[in-house]
N, C-alpha and C positions, 0 to 999 in steps of 0.2 A: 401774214401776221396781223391780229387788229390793231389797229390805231390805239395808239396811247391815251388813255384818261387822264383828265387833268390833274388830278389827286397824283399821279404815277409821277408826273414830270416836277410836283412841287417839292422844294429841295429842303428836309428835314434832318433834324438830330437822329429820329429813329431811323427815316432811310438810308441815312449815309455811314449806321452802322450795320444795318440788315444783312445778314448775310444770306442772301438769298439766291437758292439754285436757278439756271438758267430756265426760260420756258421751254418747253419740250418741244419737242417737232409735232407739223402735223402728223395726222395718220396716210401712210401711203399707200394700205393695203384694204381690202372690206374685212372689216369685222362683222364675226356673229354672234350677238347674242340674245336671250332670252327680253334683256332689261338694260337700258339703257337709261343713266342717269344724265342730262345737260344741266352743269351746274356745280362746280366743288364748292358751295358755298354748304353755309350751316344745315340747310334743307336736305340739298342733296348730299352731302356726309352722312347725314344721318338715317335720312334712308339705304345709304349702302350698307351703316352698321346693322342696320337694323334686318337688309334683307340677308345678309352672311350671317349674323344670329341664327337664321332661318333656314340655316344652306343652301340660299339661292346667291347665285354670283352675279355681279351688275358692273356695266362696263362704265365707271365714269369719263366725262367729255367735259373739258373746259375751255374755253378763248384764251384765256389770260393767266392766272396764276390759283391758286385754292386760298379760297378764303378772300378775296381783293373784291370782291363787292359788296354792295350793300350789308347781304348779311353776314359777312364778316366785320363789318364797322361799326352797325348802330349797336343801338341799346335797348333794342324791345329784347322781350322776353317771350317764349310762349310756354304756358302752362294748360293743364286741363281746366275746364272752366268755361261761365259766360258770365259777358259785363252784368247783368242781371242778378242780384241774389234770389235764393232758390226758391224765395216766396212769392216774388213778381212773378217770377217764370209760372209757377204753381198756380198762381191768381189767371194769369192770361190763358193758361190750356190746361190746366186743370192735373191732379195729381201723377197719375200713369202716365200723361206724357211729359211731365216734367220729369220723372223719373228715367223714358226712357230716352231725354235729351240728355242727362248729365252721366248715363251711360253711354252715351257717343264720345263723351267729352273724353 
């Protein structure tokens, strides 16, 4: 089992009401699949909704608990987009390919 994070051990109002399931066992046996996700955080959630939208099925694999790291705590955001408004972008490479950057986005 991994070692405890120090965030895990500090003694709070919300953990000491959390009621939270146990961590799961390792795995004992080989799995197969297509897609493997490492990761229950926000990323990889969301890549599994995304790929089950798609009817592709994906094995997620986590250390610790879903959601207990990073990207379950902070406060970024991600959106489509670059820090750039679209006229900088425009100005440095010129129309077409500022258009086909904020088609990536």
């Amino acid at each position: 089992m991994p070692a405890q994070l120090a965030f895990e051990t500090q003694s709070t109002w919300y953990e000491a009401q959390a009621n939270r399931p146990p961590i799961g066992e390792p795995l004992k046996e080989v799995v197969e699949t297509e897609t493997c996700i490492v990761g229950a955080g926000l990323a990889g959630l969301y890549l599994a909704k995304e790929l089950s939208e798609r009817n592709r099925p994906a094995l997620i694999v986590e250390a610790r608990r879903v959601g207990l790291g990073a990207s379950g705590r902070h406060g970024g955001f991600c959106g489509p987009g670059w820090a750039l408004e679209a006229e900088k972008i425009e100005k440095h490479v010129g129309l077409e390919q500022a258009k086909t950057l904020f088609d990536l986005s």
